[in-house]
C-alpha positions in Angstrom: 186.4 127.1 134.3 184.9 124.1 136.1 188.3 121.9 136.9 188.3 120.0 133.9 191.2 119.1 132.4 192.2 120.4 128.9 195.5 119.8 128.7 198.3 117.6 130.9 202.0 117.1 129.7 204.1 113.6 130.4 205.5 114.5 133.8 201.8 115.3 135.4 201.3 111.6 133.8 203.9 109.9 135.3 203.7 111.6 138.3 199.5 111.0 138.9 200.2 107.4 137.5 197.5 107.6 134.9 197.4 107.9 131.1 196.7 111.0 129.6 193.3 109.6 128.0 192.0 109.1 131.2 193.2 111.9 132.7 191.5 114.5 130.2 188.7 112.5 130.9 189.0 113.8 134.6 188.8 117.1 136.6 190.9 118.6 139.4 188.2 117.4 142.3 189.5 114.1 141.3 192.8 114.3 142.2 192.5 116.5 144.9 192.5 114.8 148.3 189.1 114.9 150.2 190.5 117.3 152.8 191.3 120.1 149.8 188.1 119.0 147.5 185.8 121.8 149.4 188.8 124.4 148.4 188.4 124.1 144.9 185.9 126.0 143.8 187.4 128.8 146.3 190.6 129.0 144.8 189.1 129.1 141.4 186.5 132.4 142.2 189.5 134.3 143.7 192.3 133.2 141.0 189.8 134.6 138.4 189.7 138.3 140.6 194.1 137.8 141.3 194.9 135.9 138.0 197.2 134.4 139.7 197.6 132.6 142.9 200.4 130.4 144.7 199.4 127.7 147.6 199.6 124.0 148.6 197.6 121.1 148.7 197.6 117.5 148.4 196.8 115.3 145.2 196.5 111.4 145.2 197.8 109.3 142.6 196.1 106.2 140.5 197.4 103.8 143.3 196.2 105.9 146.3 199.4 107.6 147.2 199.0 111.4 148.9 201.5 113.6 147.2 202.4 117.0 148.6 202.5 119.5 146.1 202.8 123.4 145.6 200.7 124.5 143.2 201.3 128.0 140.8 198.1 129.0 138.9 197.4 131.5 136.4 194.4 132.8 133.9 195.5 132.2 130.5 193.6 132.2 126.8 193.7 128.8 125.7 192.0 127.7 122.4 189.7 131.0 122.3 188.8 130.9 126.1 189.8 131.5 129.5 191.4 128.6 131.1 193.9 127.9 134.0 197.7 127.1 133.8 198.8 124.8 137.2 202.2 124.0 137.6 202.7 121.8 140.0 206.0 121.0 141.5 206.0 117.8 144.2 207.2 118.6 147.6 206.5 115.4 149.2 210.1 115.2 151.0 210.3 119.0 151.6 206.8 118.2 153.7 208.3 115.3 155.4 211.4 116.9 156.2 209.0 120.1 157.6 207.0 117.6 159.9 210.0 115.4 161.0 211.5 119.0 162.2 208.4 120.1 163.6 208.4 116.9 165.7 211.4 117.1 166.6 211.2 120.5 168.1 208.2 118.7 169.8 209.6 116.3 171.5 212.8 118.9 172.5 210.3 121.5 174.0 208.4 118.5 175.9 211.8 117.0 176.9 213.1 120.7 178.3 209.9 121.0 179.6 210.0 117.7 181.7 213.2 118.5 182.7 213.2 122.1 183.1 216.2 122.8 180.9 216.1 125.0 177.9 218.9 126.6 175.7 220.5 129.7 174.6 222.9 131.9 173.0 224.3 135.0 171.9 226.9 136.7 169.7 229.4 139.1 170.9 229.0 141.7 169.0 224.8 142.3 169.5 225.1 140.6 172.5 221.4 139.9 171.6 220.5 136.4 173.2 218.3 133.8 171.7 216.2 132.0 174.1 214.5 128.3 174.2 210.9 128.4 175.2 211.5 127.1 178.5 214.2 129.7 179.2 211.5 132.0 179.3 209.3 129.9 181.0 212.0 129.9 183.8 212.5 133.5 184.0 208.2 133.9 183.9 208.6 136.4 181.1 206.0 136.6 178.1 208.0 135.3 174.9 207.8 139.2 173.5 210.4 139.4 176.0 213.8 140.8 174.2 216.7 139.1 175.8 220.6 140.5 176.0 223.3 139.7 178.3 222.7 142.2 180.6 219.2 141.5 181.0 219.9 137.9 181.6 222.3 138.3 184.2 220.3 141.1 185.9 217.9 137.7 187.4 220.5 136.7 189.1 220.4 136.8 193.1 223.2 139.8 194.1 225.5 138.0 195.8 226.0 135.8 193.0 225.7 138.0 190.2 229.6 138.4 190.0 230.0 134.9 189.8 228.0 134.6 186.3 229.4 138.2 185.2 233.1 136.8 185.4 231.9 134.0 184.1 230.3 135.9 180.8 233.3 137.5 180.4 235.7 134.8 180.7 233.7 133.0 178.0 234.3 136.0 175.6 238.0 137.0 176.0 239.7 133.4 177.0 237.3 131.0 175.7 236.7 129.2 179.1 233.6 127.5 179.7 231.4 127.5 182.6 229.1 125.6 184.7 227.2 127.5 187.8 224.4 127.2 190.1 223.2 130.0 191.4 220.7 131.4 192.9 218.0 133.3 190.7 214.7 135.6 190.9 212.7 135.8 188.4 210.7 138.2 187.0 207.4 137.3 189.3 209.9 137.2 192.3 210.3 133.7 192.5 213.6 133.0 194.1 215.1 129.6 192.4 217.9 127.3 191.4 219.5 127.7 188.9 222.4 125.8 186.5 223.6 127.4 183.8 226.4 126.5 181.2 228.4 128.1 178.8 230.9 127.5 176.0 232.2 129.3 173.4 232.7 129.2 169.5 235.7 130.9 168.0 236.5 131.4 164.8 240.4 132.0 164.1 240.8 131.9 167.9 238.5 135.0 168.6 234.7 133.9 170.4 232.3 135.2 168.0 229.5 133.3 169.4 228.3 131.7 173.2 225.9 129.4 174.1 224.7 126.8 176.7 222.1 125.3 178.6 220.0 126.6 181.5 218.0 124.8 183.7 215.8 125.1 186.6 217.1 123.1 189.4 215.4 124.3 193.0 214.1 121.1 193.7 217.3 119.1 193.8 219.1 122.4 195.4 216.7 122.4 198.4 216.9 119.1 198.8 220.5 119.1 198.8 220.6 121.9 201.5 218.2 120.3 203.6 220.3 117.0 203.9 223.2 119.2 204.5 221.6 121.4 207.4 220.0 118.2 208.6 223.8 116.2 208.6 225.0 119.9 210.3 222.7 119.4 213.1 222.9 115.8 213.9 226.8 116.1 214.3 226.4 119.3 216.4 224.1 117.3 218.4 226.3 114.4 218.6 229.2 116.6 219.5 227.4 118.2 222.1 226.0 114.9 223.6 229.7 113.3 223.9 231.1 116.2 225.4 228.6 116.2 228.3 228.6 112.9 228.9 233.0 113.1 228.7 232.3 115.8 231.5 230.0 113.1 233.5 232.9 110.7 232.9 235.4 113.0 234.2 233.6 113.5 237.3 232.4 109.6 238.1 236.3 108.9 237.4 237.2 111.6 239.9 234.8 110.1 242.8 236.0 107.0 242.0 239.3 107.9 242.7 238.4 109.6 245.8 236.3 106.4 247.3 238.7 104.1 247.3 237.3 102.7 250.5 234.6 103.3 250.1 231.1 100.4 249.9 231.1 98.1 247.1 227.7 99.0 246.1 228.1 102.6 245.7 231.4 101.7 243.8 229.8 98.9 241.7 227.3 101.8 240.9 229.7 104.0 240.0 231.5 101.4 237.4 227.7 100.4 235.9 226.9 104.3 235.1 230.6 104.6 233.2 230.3 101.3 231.4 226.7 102.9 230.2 227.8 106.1 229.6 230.8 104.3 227.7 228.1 102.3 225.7 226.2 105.3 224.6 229.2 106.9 223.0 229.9 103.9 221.0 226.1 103.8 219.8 226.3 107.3 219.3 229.2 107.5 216.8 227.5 104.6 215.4 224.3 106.8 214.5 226.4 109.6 213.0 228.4 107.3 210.7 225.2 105.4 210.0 223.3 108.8 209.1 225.6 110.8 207.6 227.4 107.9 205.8 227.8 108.7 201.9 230.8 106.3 201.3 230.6 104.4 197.5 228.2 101.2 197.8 230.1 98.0 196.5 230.4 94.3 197.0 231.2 92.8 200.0 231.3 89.3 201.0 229.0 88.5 203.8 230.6 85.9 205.5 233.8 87.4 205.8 232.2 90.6 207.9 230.2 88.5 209.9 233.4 86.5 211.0 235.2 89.6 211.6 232.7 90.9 213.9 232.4 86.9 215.8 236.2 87.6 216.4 235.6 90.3 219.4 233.2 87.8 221.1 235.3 84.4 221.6 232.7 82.9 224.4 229.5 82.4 222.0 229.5 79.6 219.8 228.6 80.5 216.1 227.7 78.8 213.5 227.6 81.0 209.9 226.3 78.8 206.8 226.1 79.8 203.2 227.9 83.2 201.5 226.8 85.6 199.3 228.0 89.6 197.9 225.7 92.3 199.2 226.1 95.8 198.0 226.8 98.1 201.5 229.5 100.3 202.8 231.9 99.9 205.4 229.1 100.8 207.6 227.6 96.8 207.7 230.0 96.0 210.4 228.0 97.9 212.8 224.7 96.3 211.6 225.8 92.4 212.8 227.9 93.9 215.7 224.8 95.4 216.9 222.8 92.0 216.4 224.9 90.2 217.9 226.0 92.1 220.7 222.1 92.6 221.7 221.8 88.9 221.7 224.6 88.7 224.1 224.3 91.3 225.9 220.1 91.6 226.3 219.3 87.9 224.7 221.7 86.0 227.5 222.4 83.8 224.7 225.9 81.7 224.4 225.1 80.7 220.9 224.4 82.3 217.7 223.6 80.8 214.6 223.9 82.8 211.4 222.7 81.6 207.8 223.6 83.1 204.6 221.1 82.2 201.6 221.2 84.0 198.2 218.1 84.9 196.5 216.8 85.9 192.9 218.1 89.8 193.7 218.8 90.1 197.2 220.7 87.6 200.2 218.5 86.7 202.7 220.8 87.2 206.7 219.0 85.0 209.4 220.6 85.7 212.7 219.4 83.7 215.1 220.2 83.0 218.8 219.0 81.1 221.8 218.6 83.8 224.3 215.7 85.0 226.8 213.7 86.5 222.7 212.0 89.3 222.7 208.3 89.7 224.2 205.4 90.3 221.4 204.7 93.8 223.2 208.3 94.8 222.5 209.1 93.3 219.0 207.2 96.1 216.9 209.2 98.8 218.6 212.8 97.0 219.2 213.8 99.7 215.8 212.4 102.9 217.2 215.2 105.0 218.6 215.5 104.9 222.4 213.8 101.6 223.0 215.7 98.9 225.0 214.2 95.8 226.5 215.7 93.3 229.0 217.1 93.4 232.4 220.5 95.2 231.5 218.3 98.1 229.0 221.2 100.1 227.2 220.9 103.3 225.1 218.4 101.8 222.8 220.3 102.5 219.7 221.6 99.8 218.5 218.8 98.0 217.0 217.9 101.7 215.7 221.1 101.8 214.0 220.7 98.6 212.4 217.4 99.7 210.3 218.9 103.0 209.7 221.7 102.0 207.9 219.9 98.9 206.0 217.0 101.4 205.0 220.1 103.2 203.3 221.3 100.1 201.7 217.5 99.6 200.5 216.9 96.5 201.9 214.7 95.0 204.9 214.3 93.7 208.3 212.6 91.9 210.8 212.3 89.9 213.9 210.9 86.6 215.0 210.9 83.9 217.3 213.6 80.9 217.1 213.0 77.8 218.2 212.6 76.5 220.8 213.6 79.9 222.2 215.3 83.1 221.6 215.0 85.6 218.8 215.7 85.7 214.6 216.1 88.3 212.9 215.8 88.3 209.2 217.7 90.8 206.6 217.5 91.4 203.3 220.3 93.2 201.4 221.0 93.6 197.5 222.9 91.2 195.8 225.7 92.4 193.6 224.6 92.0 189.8 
């Protein structure tokens, strides 16, 4: 028993792609691909010990095509001698099918993975669960880990283990599905994140099956919680800060009052502090809409807002050129309010001139006017908060409030010198597509 062939029938024939002449002429290393060629000799010692085995391999055809094929060999007496009966059955597209599969569960374990999202479910009766691999990389248990229900919803944080258990049990007896995040701890005593979904199968309107998704989401939950403590703060801040300076109002008013007589000087004082203290509430409610702002981004027409805002300031020339859409929120009033109140107001300028230029995927704003301009020592710091500059310095917030909210729209700014005097400043928003 060497591997030579002794016998081959019509569908070995067809299915090698050679003759039967030349295939009796041939022996099983031939066929075999190079990978399996070493095994040969193997599988022929033990067969003779088994007298029978059953395995794969791969065989490769007259034309060079690699077949898959499941091989079923036994010891037989053939012609007055031991030989060996293969029957081969081809199993090319059961192999492909196999590896597709197997890639497939690839790419979905990578994908959960990636995304920290796995997948489970369980039936009513056992309520035995079946876990995704990342489900029990998110609970940090060892996959000998035997999941139920119970066990499941054990992770859960107390306070919101209620929460899921209602759920559960909604699921089962009305059908309802869920979707939760809660918090989570798993079996290290990591506390997380977590969302998890649910939906039931019924069968004659009775659940006989739930199942869902779960994923890991701490990340984008402690983000989220930090943006809301953070929006918390700044608007008990803000509150606070108008309140005392309401009370300061209260009082200047009062002296006010009271000094009707009183010098001019002390009185003009008096009227400078409110018309500051007046200012900084303005600039302050500014900075709350500015940072706390979520309203929906869309197209608005840039012209149109800049005139609006020229509208409350009918001694300065303007001159606005050119239109374009920019993607913003109602908060882009305050950004050329701002720019051009500062002109006025800190610039001494009585003219502005405002061009509108679209680019390849963004407008390009030039504001410029013919004020006093900005000194070099002050122009990298004009968009910290608290700076002011000028003879009449105010809250220095407005400028601040101008980056802040077109850092939020993405886009850009910066300052330069007009000619032959004054300041420019140069935005850039998104166009809309």
């Amino acid at each position: 028993m060497k591997g030579n062939f002794l016998e081959v029938n019509e569908t070995t024939c067809k299915t090698l792609g050679y003759s039967k002449e030349e295939l009796l002429k041939m022996n099983a290393k031939q066929i075999n691909s190079p990978k399996f060629v070493n095994q040969i000799e193997e599988r022929i010692s033990k067969l003779i010990d088994t007298e029978e085995e059953f395995y794969e391999t791969e065989h490769i055809t007259k034309n060079g095509e690699i077949l898959a094929v499941e091989l079923s060999s036994k010891i037989i007496q053939f012609q007055g001698q031991k030989a060996i009966i293969v029957i081969s059955r081809d199993i090319s597209i059961r192999k492909k099918l196999e590896n597709d599969l197997k890639r497939t569960k690839d790419l979905l374990i990578e994908t959960g993975s990636i995304a920290k999202v796995g997948g489970w479910e369980f039936d009513v009766t056992t309520m035995k669960q079946i876990w995704t691999e990342e489900v029990y990389h998110i609970h940090e248990v060892d996959f000998d880990f035997e999941p139920d229900v119970q066990k499941g919803i054990n992770f859960y944080a107390p306070k919101h283990r209620p929460i899921i258990e209602k759920a559960v049990k909604d699921a089962i007896e009305k059908g309802m599905p869920f979707d939760l995040k809660l918090e989570f701890i798993s079996a290290k005593g990591h506390h997380k994140w977590v969302r998890a979904r649910g939906k039931s199968h019924q069968i004659n309107g009775k659940t006989v099956k739930v199942s869902g998704t779960f994923q890991d989401i701490t990340e984008e939950m402690n983000a989220e919680i930090q943006a809301r403590n953070l929006n918390e703060t700044l608007s008990v801040l803000n509150k606070i800060l108008r309140h005392d300076i309401l009370n300061d109002l209260t009082i200047v008013l009062t002296v006010c009052d009271l000094m009707k007589d009183a010098d001019p000087k002390l009185k003009q004082k008096a009227e400078r502090a409110l018309d500051k203290s007046v200012n900084l509430i303005n600039r302050m409610r500014e900075l709350e809409y500015a940072l706390m702002s979520g309203g929906d981004i869309k197209p608005y027409e840039i012209d149109k807002v800049i005139k609006d805002v020229t509208k409350n300031y009918p001694e300065i020339q303007f001159s606005i050129k050119g239109n374009c859409n920019v993607l913003a929120d109602e908060a882009i009033n305050s950004v050329f309010d701002n720019l051009v109140r500062n002109a006025i107001v800190h610039g001494k300028t009585d003219r502005i001139d405002i061009k509108i230029t679209p680019e390849e995927k963004t407008c390009l704003i030039e504001v410029a006017d013919y004020g006093k301009g900005i000194s070099e020592n002050i122009k990298s710091k004009v968009f910290e908060e608290g700076e002011s500059f000028g003879e009449t310095r105010g809250s220095g917030l407005g400028l601040y409030i101008v980056k802040k909210v077109i850092e939020r729209y993405h886009g850009d700014i910066e300052i330069g010198n007009n000619k032959p005097h004054g300041a420019i400043f140069k935005i850039k928003l998104l166009r809309e597509d």
